[in-house]
C-alpha positions in Angstrom: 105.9 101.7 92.1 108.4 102.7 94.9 110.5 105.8 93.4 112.3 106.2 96.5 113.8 103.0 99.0 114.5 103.8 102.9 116.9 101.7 104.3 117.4 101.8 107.9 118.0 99.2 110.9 115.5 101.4 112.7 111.8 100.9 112.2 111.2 104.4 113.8 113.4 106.2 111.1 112.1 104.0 108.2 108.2 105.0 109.2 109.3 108.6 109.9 111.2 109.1 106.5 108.4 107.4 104.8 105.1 108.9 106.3 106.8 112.1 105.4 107.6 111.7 101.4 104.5 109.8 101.1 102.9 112.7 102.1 104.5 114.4 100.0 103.3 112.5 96.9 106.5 110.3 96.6 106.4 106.2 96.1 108.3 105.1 99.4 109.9 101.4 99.6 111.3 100.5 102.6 113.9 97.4 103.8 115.8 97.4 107.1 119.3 96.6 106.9 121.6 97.0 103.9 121.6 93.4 102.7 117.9 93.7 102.4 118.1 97.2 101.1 120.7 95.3 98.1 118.0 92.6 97.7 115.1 95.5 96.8 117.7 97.8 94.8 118.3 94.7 92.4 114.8 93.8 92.0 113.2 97.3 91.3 114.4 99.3 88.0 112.0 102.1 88.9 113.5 103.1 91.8 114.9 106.5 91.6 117.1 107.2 95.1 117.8 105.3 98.1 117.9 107.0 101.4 120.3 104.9 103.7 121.7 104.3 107.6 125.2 103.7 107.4 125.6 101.4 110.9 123.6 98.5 110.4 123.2 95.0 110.9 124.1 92.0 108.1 125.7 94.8 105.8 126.6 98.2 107.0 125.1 101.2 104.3 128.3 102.2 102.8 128.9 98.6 101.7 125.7 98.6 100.2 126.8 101.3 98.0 129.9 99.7 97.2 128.1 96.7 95.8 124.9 99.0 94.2 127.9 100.5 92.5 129.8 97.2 91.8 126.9 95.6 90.0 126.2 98.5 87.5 123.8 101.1 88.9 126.6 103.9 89.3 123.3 106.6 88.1 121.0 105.3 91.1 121.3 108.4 93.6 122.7 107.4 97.2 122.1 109.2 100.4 123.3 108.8 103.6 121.0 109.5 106.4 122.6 109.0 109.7 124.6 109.9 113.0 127.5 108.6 111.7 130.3 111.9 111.1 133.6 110.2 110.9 135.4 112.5 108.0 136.9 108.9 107.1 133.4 107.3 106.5 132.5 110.2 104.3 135.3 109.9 102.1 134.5 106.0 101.7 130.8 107.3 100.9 132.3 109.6 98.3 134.6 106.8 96.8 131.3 104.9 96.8 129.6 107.2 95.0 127.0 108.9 97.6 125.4 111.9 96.7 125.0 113.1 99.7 125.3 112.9 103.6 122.2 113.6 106.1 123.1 113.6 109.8 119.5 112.9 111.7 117.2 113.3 113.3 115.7 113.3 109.4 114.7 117.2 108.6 111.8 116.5 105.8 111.7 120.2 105.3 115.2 121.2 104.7 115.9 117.1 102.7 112.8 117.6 100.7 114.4 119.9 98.2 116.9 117.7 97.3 115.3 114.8 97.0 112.6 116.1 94.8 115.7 117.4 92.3 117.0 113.8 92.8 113.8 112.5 91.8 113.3 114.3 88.8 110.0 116.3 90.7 
């Protein structure tokens, strides 16, 4: 069981995110764009936090979170790992509920901190 879903248009940053909480004894689920990342976040109660891109393909990140938030799952934990620092964009991620913002390249060893409060670990 995935605890933890990495979504991200890039295959690089979804294997790099993932490789690094899987070794650090965290279920990893990945999907790579937001409509996908909607898709997995429906289908899997156990999931725990979702790491996100905002600037994809199909459905950007931040609408993701909209909808995660629209169809009842306002105590899933959101973050936003990206480049993306438009002071606008992270007010709509706020309005949406994010709980945090992450610019990369990913940092495992300054995130994992966090994530493992997120996760309960």
């Amino acid at each position: 069981m995935a605890e933890v879903l990495i979504v991200d248009d890039s295959e690089t940053v979804r294997k790099e995110v993932s490789e690094f909480l899987a070794g650090q004894g965290i279920g990893v689920a990945t999907a790579n764009d937001g409509q996908d990342g909607l898709t997995k976040i429906q289908a899997d109660a156990s999931l725990k936090l979702v790491i996100c891109d905002v600037n994809m393909p199909r459905m950007d990140g931040l609408t993701m979170c909209e909808k995660v938030r629209a169809a009842g799952k306002a105590n899933l934990p959101i973050i936003m790992l990206t480049t993306e620092s438009d002071p606008s964009m992270k007010q709509r991620g706020k309005a949406a509920g994010v709980k945090g913002w992450i610019i990369k390249p990913f940092n495992g060893a300054a995130a994992i901190g966090g994530i493992k409060s997120l996760i309960g670990k």
